[in-house]
C-alpha positions as CSV (number, residue, x, y, z in Angstrom):
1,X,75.5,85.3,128.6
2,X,79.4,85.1,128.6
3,X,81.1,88.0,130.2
4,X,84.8,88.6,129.8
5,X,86.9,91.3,131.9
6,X,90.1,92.7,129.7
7,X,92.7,95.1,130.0
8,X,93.6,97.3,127.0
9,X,96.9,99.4,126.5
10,X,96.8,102.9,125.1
11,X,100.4,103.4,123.2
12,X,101.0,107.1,122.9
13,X,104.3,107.6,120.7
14,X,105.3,111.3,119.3
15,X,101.7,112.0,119.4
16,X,100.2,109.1,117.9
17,X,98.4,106.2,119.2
18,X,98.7,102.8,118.1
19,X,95.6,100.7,117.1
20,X,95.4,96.9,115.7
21,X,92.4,95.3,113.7
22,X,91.5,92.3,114.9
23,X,90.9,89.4,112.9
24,X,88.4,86.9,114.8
25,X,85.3,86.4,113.8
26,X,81.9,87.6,115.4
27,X,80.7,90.4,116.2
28,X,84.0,92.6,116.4
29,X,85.6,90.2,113.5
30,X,87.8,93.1,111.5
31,X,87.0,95.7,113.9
32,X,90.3,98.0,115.2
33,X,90.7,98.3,118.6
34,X,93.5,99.1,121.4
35,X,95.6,96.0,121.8
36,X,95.1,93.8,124.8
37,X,93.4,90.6,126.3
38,X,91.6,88.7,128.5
39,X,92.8,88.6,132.4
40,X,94.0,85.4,133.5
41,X,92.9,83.9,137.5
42,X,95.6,85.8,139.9
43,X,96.9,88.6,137.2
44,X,96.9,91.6,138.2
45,X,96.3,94.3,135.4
46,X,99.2,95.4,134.8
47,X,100.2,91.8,134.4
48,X,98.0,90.6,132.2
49,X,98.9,94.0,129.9
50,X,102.0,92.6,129.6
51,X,101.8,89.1,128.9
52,X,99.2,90.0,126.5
53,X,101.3,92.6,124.4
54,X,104.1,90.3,124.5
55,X,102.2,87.4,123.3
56,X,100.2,89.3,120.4
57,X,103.0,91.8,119.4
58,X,106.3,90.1,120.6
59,X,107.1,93.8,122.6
60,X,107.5,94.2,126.4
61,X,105.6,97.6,127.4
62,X,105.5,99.5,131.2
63,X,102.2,100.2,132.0
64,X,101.5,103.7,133.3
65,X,98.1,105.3,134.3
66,X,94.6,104.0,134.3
67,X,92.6,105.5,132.1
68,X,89.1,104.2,132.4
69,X,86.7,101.5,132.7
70,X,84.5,100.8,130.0
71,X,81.4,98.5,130.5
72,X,79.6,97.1,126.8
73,X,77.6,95.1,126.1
74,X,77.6,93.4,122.6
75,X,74.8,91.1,121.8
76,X,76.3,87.5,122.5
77,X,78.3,88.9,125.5
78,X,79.5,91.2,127.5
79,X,82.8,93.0,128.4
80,X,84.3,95.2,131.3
81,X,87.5,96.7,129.8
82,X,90.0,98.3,132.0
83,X,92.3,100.6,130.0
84,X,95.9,102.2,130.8
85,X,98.1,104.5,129.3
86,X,101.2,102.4,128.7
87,X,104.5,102.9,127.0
88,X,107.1,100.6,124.4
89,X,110.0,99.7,126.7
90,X,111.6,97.0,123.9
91,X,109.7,95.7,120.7
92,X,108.9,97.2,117.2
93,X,104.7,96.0,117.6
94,X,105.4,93.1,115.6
95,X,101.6,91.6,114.6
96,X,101.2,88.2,115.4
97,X,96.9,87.9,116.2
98,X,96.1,91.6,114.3
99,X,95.4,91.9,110.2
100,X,96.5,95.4,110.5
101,X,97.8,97.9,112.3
102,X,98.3,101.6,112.4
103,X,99.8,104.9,114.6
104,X,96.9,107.3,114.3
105,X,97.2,111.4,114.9
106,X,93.9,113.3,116.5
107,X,92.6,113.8,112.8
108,X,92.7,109.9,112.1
109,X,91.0,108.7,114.8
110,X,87.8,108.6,112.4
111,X,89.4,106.8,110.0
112,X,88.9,103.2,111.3
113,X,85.9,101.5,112.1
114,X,86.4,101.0,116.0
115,X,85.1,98.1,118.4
116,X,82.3,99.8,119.9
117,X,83.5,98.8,123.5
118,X,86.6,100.8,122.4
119,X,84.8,104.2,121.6
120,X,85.0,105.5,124.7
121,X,88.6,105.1,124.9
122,X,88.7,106.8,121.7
123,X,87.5,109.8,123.0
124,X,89.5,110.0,126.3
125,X,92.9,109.9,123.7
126,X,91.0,112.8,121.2
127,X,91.5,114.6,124.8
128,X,94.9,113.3,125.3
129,X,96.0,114.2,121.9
130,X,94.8,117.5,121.8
């Protein structure tokens, strides 16, 4: 079975956090999630954080705390996220691999059908949020 290690950026802005819904097929195909991507040989995190937000929503971010690790497995692979609070240094989010995305408050975090690997996340930013 594949396994893939990530990095994932949490965007708090005026007490929002962004989200993007992915549009790739399989198992997360349409799910929403917190924008990041694979790590590439010799990247560190924070690097890969920000060739990835660059590359999928033309912005260039600073990467600030880790948050968490999250290990899931799905049932044709599995996935060790690392995710970091980060912030928008230049860029308006502009989707280039998302469907969708949105800036959700506390009370909205429901309101989209999350990536399971991502719920964990979820609920460390209900924290941050509160």
């Amino acid at each position: 079975m594949k396994h893939f290690e990530v990095v994932a950026s949490v965007l708090i802005q005026d007490n929002r956090v962004f989200c993007a819904q992915r549009k790739d097929a399989g198992e997360t195909a349409k799910k929403w999630e917190f924008p990041g991507g694979k790590i590439e040989a010799g990247e560190t995190h924070q690097e890969a954080l920000e060739r990835e937000i660059s590359e999928e929503l033309s912005t260039t971010i600073d990467v600030g705390n880790f948050l968490t690790t999250v290990n899931h497995q799905y049932q044709t692979f599995a996935l060790t996220m690392h995710a970091y609070l980060c912030s928008i240094r230049k860029g308006n989010l502009t989707l280039t691999e998302h469907l969708d995305s949105r800036w959700l408050t506390r009370n909205e975090l429901d309101s989209v059908d999350w990536a399971p690997a991502d719920l964990p996340i979820v609920e460390l930013v209900r924290e941050i949020l509160s």
